[in-house]
C-alpha positions in Angstrom: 169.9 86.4 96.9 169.1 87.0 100.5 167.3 90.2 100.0 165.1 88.0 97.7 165.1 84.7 100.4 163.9 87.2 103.1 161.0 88.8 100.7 159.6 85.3 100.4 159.9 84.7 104.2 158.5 88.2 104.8 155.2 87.2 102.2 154.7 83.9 103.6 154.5 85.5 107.0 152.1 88.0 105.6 149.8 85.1 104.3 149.9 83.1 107.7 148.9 86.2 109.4 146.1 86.8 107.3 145.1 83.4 107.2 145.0 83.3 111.2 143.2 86.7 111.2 139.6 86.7 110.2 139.8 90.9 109.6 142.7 90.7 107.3 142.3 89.3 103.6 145.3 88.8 100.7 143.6 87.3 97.6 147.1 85.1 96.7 150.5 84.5 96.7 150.8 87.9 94.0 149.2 90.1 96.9 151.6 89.0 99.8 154.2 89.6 97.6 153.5 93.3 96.4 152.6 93.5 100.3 156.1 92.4 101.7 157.7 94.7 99.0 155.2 98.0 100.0 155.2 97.3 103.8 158.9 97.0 103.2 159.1 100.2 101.5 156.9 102.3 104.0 158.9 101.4 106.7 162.4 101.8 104.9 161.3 105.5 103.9 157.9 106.8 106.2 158.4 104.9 109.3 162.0 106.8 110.3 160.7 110.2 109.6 157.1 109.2 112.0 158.6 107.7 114.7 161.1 111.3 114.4 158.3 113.6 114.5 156.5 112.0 117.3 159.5 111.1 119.4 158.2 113.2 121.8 154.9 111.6 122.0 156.8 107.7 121.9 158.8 109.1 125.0 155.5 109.7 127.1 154.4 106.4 126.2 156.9 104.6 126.8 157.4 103.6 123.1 154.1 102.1 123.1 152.9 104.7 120.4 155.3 102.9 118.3 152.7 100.0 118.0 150.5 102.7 116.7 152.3 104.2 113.9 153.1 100.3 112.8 149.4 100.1 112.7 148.9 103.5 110.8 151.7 102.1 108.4 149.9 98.6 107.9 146.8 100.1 107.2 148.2 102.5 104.5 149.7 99.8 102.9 146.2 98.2 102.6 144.9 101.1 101.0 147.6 100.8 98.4 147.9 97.4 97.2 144.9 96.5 96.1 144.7 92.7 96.9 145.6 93.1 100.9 142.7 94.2 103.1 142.1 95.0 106.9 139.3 96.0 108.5 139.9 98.6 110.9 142.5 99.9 113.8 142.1 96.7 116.0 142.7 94.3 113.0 146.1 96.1 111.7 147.3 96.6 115.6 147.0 92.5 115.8 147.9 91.6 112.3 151.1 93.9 113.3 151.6 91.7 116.4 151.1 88.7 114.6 153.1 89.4 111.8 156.3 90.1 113.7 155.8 86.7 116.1 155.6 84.6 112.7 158.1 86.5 110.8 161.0 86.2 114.0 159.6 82.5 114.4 160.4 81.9 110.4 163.6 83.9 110.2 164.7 81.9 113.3 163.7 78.4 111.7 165.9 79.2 108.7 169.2 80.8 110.5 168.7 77.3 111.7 169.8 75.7 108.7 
């Protein structure tokens, strides 16, 4: 049941992202749910083995090419479902930003409870 509580919260910030961002489109409710549940699943399984292969890269930066391969990771998730578009780099590296502000904002709302 959390797993599935969390999913919602996880779409709903998806949709308020998109909504705030005039670069990034979901069609519905349907979309930002197959969205949460890819974006989910790229980071579970791809985003490990990335930020491994460039750890020597992140270490130059800082950790500030982690931003980048969220944004790489957002954007191949748009090119797989087929309802959630971005328009470019920029777009993903703010929807990125965005999305994590409103998903901590909504996670912290409800650990209220």
């Amino acid at each position: 049941m959390y797993i599935l509580f969390h999913w919602l919260l996880y779409a709903i910030a998806i949709m308020l992202s998109a909504y705030l961002l005039p670069g990034v489109k979901v069609t519905g409710l349907a979309a930002a749910l197959v969205t949460a549940l890819v974006l989910g699943l790229v980071n579970a399984i791809l985003r490990p083995i990335l930020l491994l292969l460039t750890l020597p890269l992140n270490i130059l930066t800082l950790g500030l090419f982690t931003l980048v391969i969220n944004t790489l990771l957002i954007i191949l998730t748009s090119a797989i479902v087929p309802g959630f578009e971005v328009r470019n780099f920029w777009w993903a590296l703010l929807f990125g930003v965005i999305l994590s502000l409103i998903n901590f904002i909504l996670v912290q709302m409800t650990l209220g409870i």
